[in-house]
MMTF fields as JSON, N, C-alpha, C and O atoms, coordinates in Angstrom:
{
  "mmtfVersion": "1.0.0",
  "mmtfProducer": "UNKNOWN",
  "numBonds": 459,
  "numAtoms": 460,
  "numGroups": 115,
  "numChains": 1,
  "numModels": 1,
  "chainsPerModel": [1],
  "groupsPerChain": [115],
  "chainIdList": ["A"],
  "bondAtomList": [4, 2, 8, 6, 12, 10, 16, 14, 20, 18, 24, 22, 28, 26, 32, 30, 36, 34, 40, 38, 44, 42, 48, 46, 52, 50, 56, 54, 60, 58, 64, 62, 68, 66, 72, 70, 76, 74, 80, 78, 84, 82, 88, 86, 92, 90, 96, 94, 100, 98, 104, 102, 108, 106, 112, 110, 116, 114, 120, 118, 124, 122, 128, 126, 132, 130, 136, 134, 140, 138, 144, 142, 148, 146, 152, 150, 156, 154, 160, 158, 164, 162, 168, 166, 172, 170, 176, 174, 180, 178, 184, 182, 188, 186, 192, 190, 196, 194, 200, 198, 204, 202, 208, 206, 212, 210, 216, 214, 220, 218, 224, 222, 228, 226, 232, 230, 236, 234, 240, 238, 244, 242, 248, 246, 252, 250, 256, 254, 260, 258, 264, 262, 268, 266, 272, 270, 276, 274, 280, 278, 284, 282, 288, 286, 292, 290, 296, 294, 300, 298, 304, 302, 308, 306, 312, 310, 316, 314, 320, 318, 324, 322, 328, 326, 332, 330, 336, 334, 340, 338, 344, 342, 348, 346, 352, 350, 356, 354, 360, 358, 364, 362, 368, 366, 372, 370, 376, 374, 380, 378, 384, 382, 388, 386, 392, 390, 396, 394, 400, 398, 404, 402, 408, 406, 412, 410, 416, 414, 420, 418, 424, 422, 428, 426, 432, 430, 436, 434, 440, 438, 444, 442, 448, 446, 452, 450, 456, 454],
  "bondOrderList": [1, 1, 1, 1, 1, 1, 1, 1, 1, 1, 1, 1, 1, 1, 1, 1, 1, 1, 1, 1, 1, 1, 1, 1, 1, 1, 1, 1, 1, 1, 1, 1, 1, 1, 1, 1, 1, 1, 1, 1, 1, 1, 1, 1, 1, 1, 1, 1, 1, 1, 1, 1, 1, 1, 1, 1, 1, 1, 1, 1, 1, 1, 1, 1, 1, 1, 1, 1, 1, 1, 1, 1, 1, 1, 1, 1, 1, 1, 1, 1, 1, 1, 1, 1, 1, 1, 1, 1, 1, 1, 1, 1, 1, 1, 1, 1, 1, 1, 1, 1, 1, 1, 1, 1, 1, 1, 1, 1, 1, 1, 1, 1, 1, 1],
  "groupList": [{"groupName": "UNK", "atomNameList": ["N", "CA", "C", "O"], "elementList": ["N", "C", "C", "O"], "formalChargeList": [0, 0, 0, 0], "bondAtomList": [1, 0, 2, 1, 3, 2], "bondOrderList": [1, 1, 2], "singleLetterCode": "X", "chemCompType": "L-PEPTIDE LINKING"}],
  "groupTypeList": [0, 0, 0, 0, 0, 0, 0, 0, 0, 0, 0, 0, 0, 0, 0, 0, 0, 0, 0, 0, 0, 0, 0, 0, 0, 0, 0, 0, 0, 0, 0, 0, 0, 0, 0, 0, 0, 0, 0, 0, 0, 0, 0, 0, 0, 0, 0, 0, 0, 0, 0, 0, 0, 0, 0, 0, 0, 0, 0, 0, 0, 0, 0, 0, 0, 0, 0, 0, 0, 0, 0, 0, 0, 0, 0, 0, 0, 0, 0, 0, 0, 0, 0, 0, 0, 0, 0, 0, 0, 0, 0, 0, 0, 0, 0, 0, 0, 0, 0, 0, 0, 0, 0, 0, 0, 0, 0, 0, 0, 0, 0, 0, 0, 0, 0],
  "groupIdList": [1, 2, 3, 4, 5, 6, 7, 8, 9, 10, 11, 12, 13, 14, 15, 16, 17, 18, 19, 20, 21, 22, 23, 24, 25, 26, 27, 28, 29, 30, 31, 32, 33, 34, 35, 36, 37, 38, 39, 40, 41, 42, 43, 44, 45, 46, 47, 48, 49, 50, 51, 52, 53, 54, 55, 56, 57, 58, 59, 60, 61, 62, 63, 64, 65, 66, 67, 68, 69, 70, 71, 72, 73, 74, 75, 76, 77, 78, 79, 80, 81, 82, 83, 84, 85, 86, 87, 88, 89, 90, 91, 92, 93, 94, 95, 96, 97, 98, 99, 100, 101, 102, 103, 104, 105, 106, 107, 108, 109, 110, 111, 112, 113, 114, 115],
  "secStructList": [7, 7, 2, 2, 2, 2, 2, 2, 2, 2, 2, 2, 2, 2, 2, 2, 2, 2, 2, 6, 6, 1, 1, 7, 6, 6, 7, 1, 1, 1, 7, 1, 6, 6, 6, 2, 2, 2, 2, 2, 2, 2, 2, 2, 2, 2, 2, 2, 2, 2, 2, 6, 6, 2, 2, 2, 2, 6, 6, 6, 1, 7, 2, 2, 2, 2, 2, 2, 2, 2, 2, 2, 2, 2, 2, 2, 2, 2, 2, 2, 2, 2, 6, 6, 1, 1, 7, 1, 1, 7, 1, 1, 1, 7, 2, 2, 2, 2, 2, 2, 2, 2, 2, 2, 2, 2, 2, 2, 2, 2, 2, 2, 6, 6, 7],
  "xCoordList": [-112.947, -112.841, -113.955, -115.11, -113.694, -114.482, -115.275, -114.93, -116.931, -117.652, -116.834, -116.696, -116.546, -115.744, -114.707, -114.651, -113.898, -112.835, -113.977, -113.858, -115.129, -116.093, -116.092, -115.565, -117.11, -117.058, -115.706, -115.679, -114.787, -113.739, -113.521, -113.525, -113.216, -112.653, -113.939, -113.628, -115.113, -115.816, -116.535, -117.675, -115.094, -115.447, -114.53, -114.703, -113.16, -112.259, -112.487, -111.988, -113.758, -114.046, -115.264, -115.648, -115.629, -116.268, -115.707, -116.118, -114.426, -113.613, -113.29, -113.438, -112.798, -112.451, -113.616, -113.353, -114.715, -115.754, -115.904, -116.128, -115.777, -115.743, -114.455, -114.892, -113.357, -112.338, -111.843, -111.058, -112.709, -112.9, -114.215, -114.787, -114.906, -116.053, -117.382, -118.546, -116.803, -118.254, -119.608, -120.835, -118.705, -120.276, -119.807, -118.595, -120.528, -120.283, -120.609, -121.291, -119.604, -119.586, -120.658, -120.836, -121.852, -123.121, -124.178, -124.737, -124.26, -125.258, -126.226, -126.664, -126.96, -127.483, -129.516, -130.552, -129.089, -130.022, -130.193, -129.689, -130.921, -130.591, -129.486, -129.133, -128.964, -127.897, -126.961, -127.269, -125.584, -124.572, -124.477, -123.723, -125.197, -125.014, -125.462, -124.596, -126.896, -127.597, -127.008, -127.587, -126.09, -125.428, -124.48, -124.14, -123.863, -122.814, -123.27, -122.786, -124.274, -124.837, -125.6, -125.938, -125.73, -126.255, -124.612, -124.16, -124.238, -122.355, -122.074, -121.829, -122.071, -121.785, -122.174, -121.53, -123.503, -124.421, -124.113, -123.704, -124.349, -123.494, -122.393, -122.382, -121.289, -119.49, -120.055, -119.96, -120.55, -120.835, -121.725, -121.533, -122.694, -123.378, -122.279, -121.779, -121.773, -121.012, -119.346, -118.84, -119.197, -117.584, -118.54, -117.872, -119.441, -119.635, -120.206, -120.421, -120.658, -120.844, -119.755, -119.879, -118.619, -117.198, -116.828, -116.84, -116.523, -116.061, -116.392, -115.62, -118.337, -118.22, -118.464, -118.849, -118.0, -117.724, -116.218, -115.938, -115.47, -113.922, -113.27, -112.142, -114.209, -114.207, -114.687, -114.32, -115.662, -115.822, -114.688, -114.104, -114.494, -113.652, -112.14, -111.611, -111.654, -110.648, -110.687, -110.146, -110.999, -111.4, -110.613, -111.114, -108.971, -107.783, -106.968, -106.058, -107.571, -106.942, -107.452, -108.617, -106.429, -106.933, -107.502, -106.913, -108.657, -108.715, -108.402, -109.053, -107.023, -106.075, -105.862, -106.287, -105.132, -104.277, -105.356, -105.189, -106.522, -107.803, -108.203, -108.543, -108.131, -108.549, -107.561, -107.785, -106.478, -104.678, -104.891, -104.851, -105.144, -105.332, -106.635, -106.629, -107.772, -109.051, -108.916, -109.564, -107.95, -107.672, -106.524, -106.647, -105.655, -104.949, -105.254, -104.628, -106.2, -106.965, -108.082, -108.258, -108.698, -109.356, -108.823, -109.132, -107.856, -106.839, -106.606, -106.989, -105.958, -105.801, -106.732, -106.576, -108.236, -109.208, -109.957, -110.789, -109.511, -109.88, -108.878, -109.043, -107.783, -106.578, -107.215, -107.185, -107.834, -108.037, -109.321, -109.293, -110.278, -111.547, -111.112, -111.429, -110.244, -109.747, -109.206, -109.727, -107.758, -107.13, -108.151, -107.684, -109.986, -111.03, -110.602, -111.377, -109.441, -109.42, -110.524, -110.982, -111.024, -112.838, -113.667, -113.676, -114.814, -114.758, -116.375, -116.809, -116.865, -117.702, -119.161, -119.962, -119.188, -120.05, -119.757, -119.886, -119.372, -118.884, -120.2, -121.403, -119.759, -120.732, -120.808, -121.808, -119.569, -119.157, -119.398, -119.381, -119.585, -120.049, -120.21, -120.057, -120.995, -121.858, -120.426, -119.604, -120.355, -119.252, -119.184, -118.024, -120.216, -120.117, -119.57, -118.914, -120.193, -119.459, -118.25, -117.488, -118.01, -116.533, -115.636, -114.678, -116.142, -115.169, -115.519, -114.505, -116.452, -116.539, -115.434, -114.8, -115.438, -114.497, -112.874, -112.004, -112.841, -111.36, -110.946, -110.108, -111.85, -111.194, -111.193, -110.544, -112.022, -111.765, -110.221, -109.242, -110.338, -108.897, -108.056, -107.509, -107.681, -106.003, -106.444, -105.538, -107.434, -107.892, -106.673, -105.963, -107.016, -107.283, -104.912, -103.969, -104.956, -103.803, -102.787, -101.826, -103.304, -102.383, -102.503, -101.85, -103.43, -103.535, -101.912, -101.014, -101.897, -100.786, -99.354, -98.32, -99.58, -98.007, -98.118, -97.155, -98.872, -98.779, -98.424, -97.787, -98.812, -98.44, -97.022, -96.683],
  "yCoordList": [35.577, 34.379, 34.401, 34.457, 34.356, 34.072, 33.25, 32.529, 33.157, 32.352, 30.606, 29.425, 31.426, 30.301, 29.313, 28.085, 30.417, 29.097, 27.677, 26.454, 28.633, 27.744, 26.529, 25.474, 26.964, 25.948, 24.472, 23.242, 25.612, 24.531, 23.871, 22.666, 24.341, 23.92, 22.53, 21.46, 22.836, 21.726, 21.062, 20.602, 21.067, 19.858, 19.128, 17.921, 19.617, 18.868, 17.659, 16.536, 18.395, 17.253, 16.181, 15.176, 16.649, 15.666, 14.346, 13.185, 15.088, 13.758, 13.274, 12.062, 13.596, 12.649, 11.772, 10.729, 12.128, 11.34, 10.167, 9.003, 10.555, 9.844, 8.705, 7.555, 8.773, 8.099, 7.134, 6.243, 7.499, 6.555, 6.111, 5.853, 5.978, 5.104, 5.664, 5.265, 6.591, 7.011, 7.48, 7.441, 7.899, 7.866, 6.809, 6.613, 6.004, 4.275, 4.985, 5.912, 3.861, 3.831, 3.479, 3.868, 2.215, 2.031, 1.611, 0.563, 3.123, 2.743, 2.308, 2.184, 1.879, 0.608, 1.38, 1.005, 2.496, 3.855, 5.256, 6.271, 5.197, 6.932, 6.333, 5.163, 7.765, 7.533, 8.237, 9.42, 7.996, 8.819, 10.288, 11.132, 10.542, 12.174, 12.506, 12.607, 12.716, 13.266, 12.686, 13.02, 11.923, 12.098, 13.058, 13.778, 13.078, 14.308, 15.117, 15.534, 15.695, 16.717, 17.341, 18.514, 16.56, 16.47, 16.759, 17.744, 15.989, 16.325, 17.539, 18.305, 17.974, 19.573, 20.498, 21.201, 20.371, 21.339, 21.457, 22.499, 20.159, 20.159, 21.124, 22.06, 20.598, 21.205, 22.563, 23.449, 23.04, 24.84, 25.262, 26.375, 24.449, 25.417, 25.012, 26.103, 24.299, 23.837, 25.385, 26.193, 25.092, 25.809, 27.585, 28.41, 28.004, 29.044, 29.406, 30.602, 28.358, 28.69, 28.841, 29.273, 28.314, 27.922, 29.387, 30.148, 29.68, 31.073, 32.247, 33.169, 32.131, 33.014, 33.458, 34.506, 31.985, 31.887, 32.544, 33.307, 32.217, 32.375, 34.12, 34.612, 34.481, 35.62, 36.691, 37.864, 36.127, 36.805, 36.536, 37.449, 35.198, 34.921, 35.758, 36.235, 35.851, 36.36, 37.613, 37.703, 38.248, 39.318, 39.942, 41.011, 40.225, 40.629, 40.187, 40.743, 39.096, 38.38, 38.561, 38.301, 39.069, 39.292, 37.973, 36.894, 38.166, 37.574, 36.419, 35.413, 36.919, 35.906, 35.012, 33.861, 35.477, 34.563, 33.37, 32.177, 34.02, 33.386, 32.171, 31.043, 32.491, 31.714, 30.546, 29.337, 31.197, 30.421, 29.221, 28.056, 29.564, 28.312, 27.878, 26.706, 28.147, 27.345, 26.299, 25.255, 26.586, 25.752, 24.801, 23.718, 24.75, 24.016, 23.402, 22.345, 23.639, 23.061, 21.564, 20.453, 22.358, 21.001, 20.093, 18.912, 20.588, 19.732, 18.33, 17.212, 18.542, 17.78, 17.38, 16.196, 17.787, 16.948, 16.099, 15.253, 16.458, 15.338, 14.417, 13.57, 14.477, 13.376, 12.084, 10.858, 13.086, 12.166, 11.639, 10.41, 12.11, 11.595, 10.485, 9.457, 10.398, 9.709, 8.165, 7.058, 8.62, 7.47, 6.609, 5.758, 7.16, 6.357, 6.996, 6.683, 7.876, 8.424, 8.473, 7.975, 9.366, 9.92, 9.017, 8.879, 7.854, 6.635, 7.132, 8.255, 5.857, 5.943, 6.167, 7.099, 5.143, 5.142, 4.718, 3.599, 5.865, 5.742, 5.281, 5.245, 5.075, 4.587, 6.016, 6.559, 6.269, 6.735, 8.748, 9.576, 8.916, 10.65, 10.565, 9.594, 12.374, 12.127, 12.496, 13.331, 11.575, 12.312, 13.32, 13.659, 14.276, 15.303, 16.513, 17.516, 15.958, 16.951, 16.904, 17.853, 15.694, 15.585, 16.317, 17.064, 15.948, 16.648, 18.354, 18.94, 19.301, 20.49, 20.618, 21.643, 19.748, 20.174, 20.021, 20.358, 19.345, 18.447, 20.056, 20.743, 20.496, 21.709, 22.865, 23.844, 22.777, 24.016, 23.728, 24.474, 22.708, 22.555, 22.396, 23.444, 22.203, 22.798, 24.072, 24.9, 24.482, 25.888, 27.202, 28.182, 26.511, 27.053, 26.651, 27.442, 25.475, 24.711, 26.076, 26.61, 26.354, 27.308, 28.752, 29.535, 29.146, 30.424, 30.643, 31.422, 29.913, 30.068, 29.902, 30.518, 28.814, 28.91, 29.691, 29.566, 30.525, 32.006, 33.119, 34.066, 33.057, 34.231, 34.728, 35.606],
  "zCoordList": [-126.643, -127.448, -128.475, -128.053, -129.977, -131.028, -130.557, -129.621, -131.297, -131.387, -132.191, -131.871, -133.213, -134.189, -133.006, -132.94, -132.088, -131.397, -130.767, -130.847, -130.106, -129.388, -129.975, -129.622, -131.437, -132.213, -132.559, -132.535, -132.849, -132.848, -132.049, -132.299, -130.663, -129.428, -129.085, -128.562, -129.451, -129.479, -130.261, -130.19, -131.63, -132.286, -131.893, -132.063, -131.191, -130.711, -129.818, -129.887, -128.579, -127.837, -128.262, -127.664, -129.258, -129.896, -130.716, -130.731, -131.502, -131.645, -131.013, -131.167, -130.146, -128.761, -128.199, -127.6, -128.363, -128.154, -129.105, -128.774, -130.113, -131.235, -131.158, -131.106, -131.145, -130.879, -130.075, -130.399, -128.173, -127.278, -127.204, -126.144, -128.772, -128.633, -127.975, -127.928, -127.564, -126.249, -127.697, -127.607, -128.943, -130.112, -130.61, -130.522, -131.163, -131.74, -133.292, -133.728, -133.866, -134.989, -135.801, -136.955, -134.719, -134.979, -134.149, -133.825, -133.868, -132.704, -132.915, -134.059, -131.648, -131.314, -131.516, -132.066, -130.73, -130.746, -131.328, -130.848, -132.359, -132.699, -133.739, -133.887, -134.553, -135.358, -135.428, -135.286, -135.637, -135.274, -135.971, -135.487, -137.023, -137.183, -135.808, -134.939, -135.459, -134.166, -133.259, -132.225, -132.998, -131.444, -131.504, -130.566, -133.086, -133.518, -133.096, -132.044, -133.583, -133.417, -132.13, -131.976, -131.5, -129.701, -129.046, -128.461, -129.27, -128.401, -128.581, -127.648, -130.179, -130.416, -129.511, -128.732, -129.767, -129.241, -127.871, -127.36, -127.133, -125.546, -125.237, -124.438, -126.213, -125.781, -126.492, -125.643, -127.577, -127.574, -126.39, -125.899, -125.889, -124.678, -123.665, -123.39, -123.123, -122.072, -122.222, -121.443, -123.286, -123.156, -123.199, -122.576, -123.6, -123.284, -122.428, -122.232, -121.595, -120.256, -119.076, -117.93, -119.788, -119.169, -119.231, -118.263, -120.379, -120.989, -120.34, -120.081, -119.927, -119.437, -117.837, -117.319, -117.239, -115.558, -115.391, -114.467, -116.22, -116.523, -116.914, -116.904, -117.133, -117.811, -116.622, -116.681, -115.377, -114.296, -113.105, -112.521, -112.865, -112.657, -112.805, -111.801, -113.858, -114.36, -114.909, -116.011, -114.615, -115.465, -115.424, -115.774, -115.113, -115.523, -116.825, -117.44, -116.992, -118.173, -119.63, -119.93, -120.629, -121.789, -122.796, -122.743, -123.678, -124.307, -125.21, -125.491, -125.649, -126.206, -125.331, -125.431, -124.31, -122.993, -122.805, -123.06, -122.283, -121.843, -123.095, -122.736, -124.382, -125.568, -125.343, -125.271, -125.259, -125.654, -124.583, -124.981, -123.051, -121.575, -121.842, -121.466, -122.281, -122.754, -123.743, -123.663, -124.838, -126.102, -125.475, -126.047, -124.714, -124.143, -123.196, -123.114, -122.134, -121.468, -121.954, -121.455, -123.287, -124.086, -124.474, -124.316, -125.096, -125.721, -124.541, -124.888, -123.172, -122.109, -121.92, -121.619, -121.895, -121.489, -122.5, -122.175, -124.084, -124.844, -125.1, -125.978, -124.398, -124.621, -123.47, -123.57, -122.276, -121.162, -121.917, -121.973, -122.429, -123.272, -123.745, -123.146, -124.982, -126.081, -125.379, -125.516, -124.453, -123.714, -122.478, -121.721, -122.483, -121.391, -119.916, -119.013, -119.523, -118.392, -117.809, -116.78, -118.868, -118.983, -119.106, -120.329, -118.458, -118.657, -119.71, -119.969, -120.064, -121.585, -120.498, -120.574, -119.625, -119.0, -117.289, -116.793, -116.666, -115.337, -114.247, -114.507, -113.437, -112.209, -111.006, -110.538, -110.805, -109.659, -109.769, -108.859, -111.162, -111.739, -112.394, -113.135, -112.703, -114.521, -115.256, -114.877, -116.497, -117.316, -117.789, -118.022, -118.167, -118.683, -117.587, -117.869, -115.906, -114.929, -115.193, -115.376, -115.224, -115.165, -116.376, -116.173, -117.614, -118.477, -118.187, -118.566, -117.715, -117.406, -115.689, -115.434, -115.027, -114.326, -114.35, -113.547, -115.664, -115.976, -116.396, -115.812, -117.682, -118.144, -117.586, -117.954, -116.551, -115.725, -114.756, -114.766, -114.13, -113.4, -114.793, -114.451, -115.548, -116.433, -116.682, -116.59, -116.941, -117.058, -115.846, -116.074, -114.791, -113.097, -113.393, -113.392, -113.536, -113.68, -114.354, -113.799, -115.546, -117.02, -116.876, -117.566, -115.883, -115.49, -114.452, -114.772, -113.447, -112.594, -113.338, -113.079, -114.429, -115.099, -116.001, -116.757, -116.36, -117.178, -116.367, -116.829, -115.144, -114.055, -114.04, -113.247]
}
């Protein structure tokens, strides 16, 4: 997987951040470029750390395939971001575990219906 998908793949979940509010339009603290820019930085270290658990993990699986169920995987977990599935500020887990384990299970999920 390109550096570049990284990037993309997490600006995706950043809109989604952006969309269910979890970055405010005016925050209260700090200012919304640098939370932009803090989220980024998160979802690029986060998905390439994903990438490359997934990649040991899987290590039968080509590149593409692997890019193709990672990018579809985000996709589902910034829909759940967007619609608060993913809550802004949960009680019960950290959200950020959570969105790293959301995309690993459709991850885990799109591997078997590719089989």
């Amino acid at each position: 997987m390109e550096h570049i998908d990284v990037i993309s793949f997490s600006a995706r979940l950043v809109q989604a951040d952006i969309i269910s509010g979890y970055i405010p339009n005016e925050p209260v603290m700090g200012n919304r470029d640098e939370l932009i820019s803090l989220r980024l930085n998160f979802y690029v270290n986060l998905l390439l750390s994903l990438r490359n658990d997934l990649c040991e993990k899987h290590d039968d699986i080509d590149e593409i395939l692997l890019a193709k169920n990672l990018k579809t995987a985000i996709e589902l977990v910034s829909a759940e971001i967007s619609c608060l599935y993913i809550s802004l500020a949960p009680v019960l887990y950290d959200r950020d575990e959570m969105i790293s384990e959301r995309i690993n299970y459709y991850f885990q999920q799109l591997i078997v219906l590719d089989l």
